[in-house]
NUMIKE-841942 format. One line per field, with one value per residue: residue number from 0; x, y, z of N, C-alpha, C, CB in turn; residue in one letter. Coordinates in steps of 0.05 Angstrom, whole numbers, m for minus. Glycine has a CB too. Layout:
<pts>
num: [NUM,...]
npx: [X,...]
npy: [Y,...]
npz: [Z,...]
capx: [X,...]
capy: [Y,...]
capz: [Z,...]
cpx: [X,...]
cpy: [Y,...]
cpz: [Z,...]
cbpx: [X,...]
cbpy: [Y,...]
cbpz: [Z,...]
residu: [A,...]
</pts>
This chain:
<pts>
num: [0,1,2,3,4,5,6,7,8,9,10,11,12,13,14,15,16,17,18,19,20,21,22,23,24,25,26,27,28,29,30,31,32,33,34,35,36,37,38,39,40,41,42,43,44,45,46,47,48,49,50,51,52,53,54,55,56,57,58,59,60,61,62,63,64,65,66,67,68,69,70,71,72,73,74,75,76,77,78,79,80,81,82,83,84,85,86,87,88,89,90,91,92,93,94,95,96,97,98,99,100,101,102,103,104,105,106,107,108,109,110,111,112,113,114,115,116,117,118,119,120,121,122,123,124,125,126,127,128,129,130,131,132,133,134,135,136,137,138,139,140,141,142,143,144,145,146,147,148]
npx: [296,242,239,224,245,251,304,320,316,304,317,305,312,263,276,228,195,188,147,102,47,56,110,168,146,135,74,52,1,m67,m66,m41,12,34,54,64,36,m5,m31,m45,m87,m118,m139,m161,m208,m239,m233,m287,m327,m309,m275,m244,m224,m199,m162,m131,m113,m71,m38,m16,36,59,43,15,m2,m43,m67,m97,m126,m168,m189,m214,m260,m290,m347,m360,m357,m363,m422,m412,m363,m341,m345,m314,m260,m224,m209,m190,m147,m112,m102,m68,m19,2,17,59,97,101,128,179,231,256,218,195,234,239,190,201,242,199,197,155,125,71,43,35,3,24,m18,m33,m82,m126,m171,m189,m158,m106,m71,m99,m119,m120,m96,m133,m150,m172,m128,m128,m86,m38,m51,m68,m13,10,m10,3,60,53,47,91,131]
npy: [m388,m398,m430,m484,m530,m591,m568,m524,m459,m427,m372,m319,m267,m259,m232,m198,m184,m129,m114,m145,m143,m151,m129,m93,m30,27,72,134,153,179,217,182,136,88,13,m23,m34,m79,m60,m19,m19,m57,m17,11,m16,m9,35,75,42,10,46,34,m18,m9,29,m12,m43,m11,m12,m60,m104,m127,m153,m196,m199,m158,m184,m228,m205,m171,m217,m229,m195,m193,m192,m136,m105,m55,m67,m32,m40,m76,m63,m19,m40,m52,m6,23,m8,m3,51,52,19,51,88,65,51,107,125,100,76,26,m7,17,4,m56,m64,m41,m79,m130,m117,m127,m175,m218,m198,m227,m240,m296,m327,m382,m379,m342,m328,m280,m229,m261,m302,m358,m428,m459,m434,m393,m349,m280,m245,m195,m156,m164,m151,m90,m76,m85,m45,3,m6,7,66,81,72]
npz: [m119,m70,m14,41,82,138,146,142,111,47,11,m34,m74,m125,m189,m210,m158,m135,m164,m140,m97,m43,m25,4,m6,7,7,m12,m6,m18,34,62,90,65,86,45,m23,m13,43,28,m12,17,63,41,23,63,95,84,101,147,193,247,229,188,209,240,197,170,211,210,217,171,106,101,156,143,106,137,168,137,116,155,161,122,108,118,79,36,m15,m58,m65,m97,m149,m156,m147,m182,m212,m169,m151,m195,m182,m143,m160,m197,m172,m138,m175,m196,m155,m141,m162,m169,m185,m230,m265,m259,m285,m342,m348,m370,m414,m473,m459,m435,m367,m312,m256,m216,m183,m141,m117,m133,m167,m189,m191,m206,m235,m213,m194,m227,m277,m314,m289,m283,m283,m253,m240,m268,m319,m302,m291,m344,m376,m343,m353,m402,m414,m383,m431]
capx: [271,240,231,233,249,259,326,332,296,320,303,315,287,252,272,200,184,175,116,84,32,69,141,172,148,121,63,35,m28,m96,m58,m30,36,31,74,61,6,m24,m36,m59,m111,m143,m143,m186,m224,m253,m237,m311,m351,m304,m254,m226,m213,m181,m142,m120,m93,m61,m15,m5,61,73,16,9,m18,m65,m91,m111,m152,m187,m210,m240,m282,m302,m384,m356,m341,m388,m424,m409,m320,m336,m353,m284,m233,m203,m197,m167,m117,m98,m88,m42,1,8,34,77,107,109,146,191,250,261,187,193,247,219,164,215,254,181,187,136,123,55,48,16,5,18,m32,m47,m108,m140,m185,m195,m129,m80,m79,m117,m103,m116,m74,m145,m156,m183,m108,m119,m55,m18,m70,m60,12,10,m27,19,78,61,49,128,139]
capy: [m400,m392,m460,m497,m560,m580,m564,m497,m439,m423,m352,m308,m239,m255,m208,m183,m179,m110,m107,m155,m124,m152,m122,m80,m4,55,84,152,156,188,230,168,123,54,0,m43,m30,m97,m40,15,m30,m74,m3,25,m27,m12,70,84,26,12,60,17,m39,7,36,m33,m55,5,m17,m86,m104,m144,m159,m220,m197,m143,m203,m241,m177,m158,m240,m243,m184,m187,m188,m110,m93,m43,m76,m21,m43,m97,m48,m2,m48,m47,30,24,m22,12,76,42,8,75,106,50,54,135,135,80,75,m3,m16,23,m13,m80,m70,m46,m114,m146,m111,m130,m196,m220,m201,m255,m250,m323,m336,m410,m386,m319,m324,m252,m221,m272,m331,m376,m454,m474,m414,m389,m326,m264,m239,m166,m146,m169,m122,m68,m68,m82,m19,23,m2,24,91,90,63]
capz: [m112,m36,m5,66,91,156,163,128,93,28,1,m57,m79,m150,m207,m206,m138,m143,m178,m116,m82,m22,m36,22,m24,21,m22,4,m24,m3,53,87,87,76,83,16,m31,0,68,21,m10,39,79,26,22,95,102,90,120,187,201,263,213,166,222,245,173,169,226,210,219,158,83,103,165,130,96,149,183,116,106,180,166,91,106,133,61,23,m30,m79,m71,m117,m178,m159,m141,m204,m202,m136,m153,m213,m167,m116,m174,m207,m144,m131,m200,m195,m128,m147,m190,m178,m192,m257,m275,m256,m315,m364,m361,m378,m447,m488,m448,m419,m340,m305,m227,m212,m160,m148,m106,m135,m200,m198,m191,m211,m255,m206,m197,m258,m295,m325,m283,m303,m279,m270,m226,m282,m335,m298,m288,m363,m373,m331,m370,m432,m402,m382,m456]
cpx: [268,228,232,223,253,285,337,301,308,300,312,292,288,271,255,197,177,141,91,70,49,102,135,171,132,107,54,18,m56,m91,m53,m4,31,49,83,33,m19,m49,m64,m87,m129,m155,m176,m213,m255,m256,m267,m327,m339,m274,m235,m212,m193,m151,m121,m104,m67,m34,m9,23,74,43,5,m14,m50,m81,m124,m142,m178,m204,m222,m263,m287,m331,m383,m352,m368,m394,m409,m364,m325,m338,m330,m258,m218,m188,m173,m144,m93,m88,m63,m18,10,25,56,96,122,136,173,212,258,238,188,213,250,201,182,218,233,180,163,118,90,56,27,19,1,9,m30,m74,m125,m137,m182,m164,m104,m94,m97,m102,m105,m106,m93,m161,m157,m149,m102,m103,m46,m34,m56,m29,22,7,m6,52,79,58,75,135,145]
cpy: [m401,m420,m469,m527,m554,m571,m541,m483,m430,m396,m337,m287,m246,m227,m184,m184,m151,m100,m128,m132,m128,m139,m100,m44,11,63,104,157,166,195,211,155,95,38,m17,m36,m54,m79,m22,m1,m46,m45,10,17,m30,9,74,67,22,21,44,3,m27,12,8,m42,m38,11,m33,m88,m118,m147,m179,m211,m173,m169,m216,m219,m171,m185,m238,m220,m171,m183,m157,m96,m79,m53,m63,m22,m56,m79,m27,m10,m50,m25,28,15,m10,32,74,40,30,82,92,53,80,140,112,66,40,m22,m14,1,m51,m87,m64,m75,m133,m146,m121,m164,m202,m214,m214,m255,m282,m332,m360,m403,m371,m323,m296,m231,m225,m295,m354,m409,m468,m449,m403,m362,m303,m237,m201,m147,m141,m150,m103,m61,m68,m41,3,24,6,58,98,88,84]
cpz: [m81,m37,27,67,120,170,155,116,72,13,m21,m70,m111,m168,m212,m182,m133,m153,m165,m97,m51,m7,m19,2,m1,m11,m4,m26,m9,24,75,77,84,69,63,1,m25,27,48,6,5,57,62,24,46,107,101,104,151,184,219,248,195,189,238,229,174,196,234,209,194,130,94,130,168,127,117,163,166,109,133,176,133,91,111,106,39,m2,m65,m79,m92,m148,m178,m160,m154,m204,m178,m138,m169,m201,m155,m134,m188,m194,m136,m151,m202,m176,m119,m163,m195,m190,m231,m281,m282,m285,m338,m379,m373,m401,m461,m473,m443,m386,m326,m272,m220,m187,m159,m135,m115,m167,m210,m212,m205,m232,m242,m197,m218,m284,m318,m316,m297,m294,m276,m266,m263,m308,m329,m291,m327,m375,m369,m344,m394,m427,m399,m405,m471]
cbpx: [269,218,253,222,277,249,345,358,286,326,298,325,301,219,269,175,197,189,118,104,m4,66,152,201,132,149,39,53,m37,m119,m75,m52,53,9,75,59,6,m2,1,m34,m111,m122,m115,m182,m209,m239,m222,m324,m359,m306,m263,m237,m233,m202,m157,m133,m107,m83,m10,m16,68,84,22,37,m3,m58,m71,m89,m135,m169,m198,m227,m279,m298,m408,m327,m317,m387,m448,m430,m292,m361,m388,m279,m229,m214,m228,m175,m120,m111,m102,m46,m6,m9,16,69,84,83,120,179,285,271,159,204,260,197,131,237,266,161,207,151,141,49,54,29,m16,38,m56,m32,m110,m128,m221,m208,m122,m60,m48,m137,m107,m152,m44,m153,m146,m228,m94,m136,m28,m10,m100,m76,29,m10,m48,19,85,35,37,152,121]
cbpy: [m429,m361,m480,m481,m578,m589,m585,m507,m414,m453,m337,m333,m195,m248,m215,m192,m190,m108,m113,m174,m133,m174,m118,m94,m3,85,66,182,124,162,251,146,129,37,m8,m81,m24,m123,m16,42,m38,m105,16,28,m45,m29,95,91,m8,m27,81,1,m53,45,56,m46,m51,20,m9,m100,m115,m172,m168,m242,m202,m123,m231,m255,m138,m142,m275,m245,m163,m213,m208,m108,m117,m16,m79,12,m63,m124,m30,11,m66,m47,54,5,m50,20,86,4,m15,91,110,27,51,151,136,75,96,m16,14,55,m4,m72,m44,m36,m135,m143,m121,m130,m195,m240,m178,m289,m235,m336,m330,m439,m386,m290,m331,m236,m225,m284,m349,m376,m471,m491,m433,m410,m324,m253,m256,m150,m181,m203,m112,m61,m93,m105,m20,16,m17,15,93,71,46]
cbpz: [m123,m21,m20,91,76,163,165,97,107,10,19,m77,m69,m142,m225,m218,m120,m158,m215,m98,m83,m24,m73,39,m60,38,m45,22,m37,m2,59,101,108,68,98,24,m63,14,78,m8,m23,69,85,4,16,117,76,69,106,211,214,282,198,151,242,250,140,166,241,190,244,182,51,107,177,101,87,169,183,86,96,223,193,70,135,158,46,20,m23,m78,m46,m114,m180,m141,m133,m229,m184,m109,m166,m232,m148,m97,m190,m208,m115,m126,m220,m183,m98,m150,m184,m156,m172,m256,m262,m229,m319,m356,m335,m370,m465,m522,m425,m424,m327,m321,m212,m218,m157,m134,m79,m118,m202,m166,m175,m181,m264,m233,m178,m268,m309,m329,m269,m294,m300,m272,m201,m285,m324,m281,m263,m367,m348,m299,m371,m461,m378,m366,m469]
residu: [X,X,X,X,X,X,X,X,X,X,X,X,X,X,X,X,X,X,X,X,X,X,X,X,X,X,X,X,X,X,X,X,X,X,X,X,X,X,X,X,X,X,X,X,X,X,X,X,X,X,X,X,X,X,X,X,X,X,X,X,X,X,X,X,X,X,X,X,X,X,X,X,X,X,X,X,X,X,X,X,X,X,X,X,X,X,X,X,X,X,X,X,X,X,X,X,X,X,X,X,X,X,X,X,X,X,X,X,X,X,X,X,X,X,X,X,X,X,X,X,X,X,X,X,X,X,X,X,X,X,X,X,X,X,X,X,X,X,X,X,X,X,X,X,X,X,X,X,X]
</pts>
């Protein structure tokens, strides 16, 4: 369990962490390199409308700090992402999966399980804060595991 207090940090790599969009994976995808598929999607999300921005994610030093780049300039985001992002995601997680032997392995161990991105903050994506999200990480990694199956 990852925790802090103030007199320590207490960390520990998940079982699944792998299959976190945030998880240290190089994905080359769409003739570039990126450093987590958190990189390779926020990038995408901004390649056609602002290149700079794209090119900025794209050499964030860390997801976390993709994130922050891709929330200060969300009004920058072409109306028509909202009708792909699924696709998109699905692409990344593919590629991550493909180019990935601990990834693959990662979804094995889920066997037949439910996969549930446990957000507390993201309806869309993850389970949400009230654990009623439309969860579709965890879909599509579904998805991709029966393909290895």
């Amino acid at each position: 369990m990852n925790k802090e207090t103030e007199e320590a940090i207490y960390f520990f790599t998940p079982a699944f962490h792998p299959l976190d969009n945030f998880s240290a994976h190089m994905i080359s995808l769409w003739g570039k390199k990126f450093p987590t598929a958190e990189h390779a999607y926020q990038w995408k999300k901004f390649s056609a409308s602002n290149p700079a921005i794209a090119q900025q994610i794209l050499a964030a030093s860390s997801p976390h700090r993709v994130k922050e780049i891709s929330d200060q300039h969300q009004d920058e985001v072409l109306p028509l992402w909202h009708k792909k992002k699924v696709a998109i995601m699905k692409e990344i997680l593919q590629a991550k999966a493909n180019q990935h032997e601990d990834v693959r392995e990662a979804l094995k161990r889920t066997g037949t399980r439910t996969i549930i991105e446990n957000s507390p903050v993201d309806n869309f994506w993850g389970a949400g804060p009230n654990g009623k999200g439309e969860n579709w990480v965890g879909k599509i990694w579904m998805e991709i595991r029966e393909s290895l199956l």
